[in-house]
N, C-alpha and C positions, 0 to 999 in steps of 0.2 A: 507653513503647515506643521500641526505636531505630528512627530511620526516617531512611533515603539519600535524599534530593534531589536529583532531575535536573536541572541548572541548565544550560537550552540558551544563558542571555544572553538570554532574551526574556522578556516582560513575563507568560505563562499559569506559565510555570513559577518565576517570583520569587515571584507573589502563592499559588502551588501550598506552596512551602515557607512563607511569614508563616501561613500559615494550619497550617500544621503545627505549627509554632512556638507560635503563638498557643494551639494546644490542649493544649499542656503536653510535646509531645514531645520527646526528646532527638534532635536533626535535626544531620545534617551533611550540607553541600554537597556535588557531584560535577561538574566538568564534565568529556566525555568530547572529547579531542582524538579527533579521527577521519583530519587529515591531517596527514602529513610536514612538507608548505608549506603550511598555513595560510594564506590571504590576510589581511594586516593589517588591512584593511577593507571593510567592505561596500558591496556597491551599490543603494541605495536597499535595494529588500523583496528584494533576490536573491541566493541562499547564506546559508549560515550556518557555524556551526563555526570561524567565523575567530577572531583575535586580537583583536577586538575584542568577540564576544561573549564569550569567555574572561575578558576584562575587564569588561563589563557584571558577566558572573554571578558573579565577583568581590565586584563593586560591594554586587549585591545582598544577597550575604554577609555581607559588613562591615557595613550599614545593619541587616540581621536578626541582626547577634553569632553568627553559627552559623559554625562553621570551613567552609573550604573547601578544596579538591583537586582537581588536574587528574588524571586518568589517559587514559594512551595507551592508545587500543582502534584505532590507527589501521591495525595490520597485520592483523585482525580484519575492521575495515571494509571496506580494500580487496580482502580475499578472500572475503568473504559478500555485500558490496554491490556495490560498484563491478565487482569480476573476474563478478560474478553477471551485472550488465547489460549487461554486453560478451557474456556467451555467450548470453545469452537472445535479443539482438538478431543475433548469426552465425547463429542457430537459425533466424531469421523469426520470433520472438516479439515479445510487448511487454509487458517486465517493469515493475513496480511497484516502484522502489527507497525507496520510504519508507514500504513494508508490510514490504520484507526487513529493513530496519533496527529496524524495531519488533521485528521477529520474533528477528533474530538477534544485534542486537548492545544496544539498550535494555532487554530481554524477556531474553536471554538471557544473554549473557555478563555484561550490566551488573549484572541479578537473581542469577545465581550468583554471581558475585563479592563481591556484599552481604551475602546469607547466608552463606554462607564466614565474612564477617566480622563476623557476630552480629548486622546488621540485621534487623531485623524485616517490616520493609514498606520498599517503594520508593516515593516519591510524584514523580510529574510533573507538567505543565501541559496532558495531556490536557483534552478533551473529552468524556466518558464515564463510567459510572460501575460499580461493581460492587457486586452487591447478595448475599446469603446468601439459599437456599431454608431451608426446615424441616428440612433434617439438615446447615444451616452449610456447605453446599457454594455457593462463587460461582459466580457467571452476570456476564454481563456486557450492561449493556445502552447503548443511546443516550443522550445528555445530554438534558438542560431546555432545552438552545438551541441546535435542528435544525442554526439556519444555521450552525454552528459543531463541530457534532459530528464525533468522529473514532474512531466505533466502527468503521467501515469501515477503519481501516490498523491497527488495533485487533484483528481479527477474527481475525487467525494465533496468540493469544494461548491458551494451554492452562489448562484447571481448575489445573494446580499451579502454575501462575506468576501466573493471577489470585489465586491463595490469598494473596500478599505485593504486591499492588499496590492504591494509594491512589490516586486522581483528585479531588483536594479542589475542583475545578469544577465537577464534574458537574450540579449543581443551578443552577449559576449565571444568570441568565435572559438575561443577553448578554453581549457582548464588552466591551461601554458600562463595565459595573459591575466588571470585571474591571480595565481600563483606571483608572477612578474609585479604586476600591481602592487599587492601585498608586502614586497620585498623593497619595493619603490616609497611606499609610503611608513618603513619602518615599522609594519608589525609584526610581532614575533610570531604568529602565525603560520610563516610564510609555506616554510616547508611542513608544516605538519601533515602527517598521511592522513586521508581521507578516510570516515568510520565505515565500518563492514557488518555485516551479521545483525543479529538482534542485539540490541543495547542492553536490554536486561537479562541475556543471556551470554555475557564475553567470553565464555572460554566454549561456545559453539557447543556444547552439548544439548541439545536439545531436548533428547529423548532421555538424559538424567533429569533435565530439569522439569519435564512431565511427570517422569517416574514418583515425585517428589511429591504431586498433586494432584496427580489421577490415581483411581484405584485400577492397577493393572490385572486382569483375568488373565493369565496362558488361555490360550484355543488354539484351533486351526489355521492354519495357512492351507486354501486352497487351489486348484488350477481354476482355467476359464469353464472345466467343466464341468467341474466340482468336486472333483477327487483331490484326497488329502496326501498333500506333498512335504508336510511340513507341519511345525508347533510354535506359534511367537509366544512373547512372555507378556503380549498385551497390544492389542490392535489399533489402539488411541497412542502408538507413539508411534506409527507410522503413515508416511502421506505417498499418494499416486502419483506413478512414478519412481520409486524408490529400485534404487538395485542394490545398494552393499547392505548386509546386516543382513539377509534372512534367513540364512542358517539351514534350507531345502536339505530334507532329507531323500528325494528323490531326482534326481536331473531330468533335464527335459527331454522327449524323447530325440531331436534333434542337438541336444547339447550345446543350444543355447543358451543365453543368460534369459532368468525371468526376471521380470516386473511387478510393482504391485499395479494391479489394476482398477483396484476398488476397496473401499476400507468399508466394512459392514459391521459396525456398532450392536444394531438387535441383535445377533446374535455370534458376538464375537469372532468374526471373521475376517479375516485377510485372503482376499483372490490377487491371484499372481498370472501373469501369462507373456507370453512372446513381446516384442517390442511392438510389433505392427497394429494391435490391439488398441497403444495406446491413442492411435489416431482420432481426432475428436472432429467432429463437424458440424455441429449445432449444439448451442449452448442456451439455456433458459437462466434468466436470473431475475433475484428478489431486492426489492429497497433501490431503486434504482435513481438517479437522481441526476439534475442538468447542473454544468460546469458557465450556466447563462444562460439567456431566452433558450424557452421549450422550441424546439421545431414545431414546423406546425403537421409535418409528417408524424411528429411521434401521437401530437394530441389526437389526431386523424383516424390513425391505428394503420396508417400503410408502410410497405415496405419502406424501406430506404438507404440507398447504394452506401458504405460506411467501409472505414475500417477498425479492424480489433485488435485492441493488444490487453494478452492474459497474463504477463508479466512484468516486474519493473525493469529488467534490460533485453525484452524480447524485444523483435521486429512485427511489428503490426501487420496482420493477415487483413485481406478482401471479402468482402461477404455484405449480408446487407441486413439490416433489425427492423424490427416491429414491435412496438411498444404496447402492450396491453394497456386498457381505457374504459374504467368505469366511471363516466361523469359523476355520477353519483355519488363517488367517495370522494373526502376530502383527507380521510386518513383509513391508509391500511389497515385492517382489521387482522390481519397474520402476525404484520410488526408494530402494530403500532405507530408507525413513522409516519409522519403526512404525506400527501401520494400528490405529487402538482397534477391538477388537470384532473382528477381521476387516477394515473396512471401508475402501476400496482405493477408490473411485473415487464418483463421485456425477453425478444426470442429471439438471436443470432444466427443466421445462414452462413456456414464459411467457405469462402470461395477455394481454400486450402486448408488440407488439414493442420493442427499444432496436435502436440504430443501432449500429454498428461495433465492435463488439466481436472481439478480438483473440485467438486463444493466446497463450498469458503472462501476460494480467492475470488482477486477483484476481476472484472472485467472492465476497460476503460475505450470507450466508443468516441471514434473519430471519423469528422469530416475534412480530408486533408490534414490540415496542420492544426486545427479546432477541433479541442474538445467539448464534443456535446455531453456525453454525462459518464456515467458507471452506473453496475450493477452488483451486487454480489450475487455469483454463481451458484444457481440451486444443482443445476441438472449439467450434466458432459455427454454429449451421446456418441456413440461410434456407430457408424456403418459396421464394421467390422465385426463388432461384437456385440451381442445382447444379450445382459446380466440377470435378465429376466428368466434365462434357462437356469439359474441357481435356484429359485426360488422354491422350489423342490427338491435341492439336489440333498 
């Protein structure tokens, strides 16, 4: 079998290809340059993609005898990733840019491009694995080692692209033995830290490196009730959820800390209020998509007992979805995006509340250890609070 190795430079995805290797396959390396300026070097665990993991996954190339190659996906990147989380954030969203990367440039450009060129399968240094039902259709499910699973930025991944993807970790029972491996098979790899944060963002500023491509308005910082406690210097550089940075010029009347609770774009406003607000219990989301066969609950339009996870290292909540179904479309007319089945939109019941959850992030739906799809989050609703009493204030 020909199989494409995704060589990030880091130590899941060197010992991802030996093990490919080692099973008799015909493997060649890939690193994908993502930027123009690549940073020469890394700073401790933060960014990736630079010249230095280039060279690592080089390294590891050479040590495993399997060729290797850089390709430029960097004009790709910046227009599905990066130009992605610049609008998401003008929007008052909060985007996940290393679920779009999976989605659109690992998963997709990288996948097409391989078959194109007579690969067979892509293997990476995920955490996750993919398994065949009884008519050889993939599913995708969770790894053997929770603390480390990545079926969550995993979950925008389609039946035809899990058909040619290979996760040789999946089973693995930690990081320990991954690490171990790697040191066993002589890659210089072994001990490298593992990347953090946004990769095109390494030194974690965020809200400088929006500042740079949003046009920021100062307005208001409000309460839940609409009185004005405060002044930001631009409301698109903050996401729900937030507590440091807001600068309140009024305390609360109980002197506790506030929250942002809502990022309101039309008309420049930040609402801020108590922790307990941010309780969320039904979530609606848009673009939603199967990680394998549709259910046949989802095509149906009925309930169905699930659980949710709203973040890449949360713990998945209880609750149950319902897939919205217009047979009749075969492609969304809001996004654009093809809708399988009809199905256009999807509505989450939580059996517990999660705190702060955001439009824009992902929401990734499971049955047990199987991921049935994702959705991006339009709607967060709380018991608690209704933002609706703003709308006059």
């Amino acid at each position: 079998m020909r199989v494409l190795a995704a060589m990030s430079g880091g130590v899941d995805s060197a010992v991802a290809a030996a093990r490919a290797v080692e099973a008799g396959h015909d493997v060649v390396g890939v690193h994908l340059a993502l930027s123009r300026m690549p940073g020469t070097l890394r700073t401790g665990s933060r960014g990736c993609c630079t010249i230095e993991d280039s060279n690592d996954a080089f390294r590891a190339c050479d040590t495993l005898g399997i060729p290797f190659y850089v390709w430029d996906f960097s004009d790709r990147f910046k227009a599905d990733v990066v130009d992605d989380f610049v609008a998401e954030y003008a929007a008052g969203r909060t985007p996940n840019p290393c679920l779009r990367c999976n989605e659109k440039i690992k998963f997709e450009a990288l996948l097409d491009k391989a078959i194109a060129l007579g690969f067979d399968q892509v293997v990476t240094g995920h955490y996750a694995k993919v398994v065949r039902d009884e008519d050889n259709r993939p599913t995708l499910l969770r790894a053997a080692d929770h603390a480390k699973d990545q079926s969550y930025v995993l979950g925008v991944l389609r039946e035809d692209q899990l058909d040619h993807c290979w996760f040789p970790l999946a089973d693995t029972p930690t990081k320990a033995e991954v690490r171990a491996e790697a040191e066993e098979r002589g890659l210089g790899v072994a001990s490298k830290p593992d990347s953090h944060d946004i990769c095109f963002i390494p030194d974690g500023d965020t809200k400088g490196f929006l500042a740079e491509r949003i046009d920021m308005t100062p307005g208001e910082i409000v309460d839940q009730d609409g009185v004005t406690v405060g002044e930001h210097e631009g409301a698109n550089a903050y996401t729900v959820g937030q507590r440091r940075g807001l600068k309140l010029g009024h305390p609360a009347p109980d002197g506790k800390p506030r929250f942002v609770l809502q990022i309101r774009p039309k008309d420049n406003r930040v609402v801020v209020g108590p922790k307990d607000l941010l309780d969320v219990d039904r979530l609606s989301g848009l673009r939603p998509s199967f990680a394998g066969p549709v259910p046949d609950n989802a095509v149906s339009g009925q309930w169905l007992d699930v659980e949710v996870q709203v973040r890449a290292h949360a713990e998945p909540v209880p609750g149950r979805a319902r897939w919205i179904v217009d047979p009749a479309l075969a492609v969304d007319p809001a996004t654009n995006v093809p809708a399988p089945h009809g199905i256009t939109a999807v509505e989450v019941e939580l059996g517990e509340t999660v705190k702060g959850v955001a439009p824009g992030q992902s929401m990734v739906i499971y049955d047990h250890a199987r991921v049935l799809g994702q959705a991006t989050v339009s709607e967060a609703h709380s018991s608690a609070w209704d933002p609706s009493v703003l709308e006059y204030a």
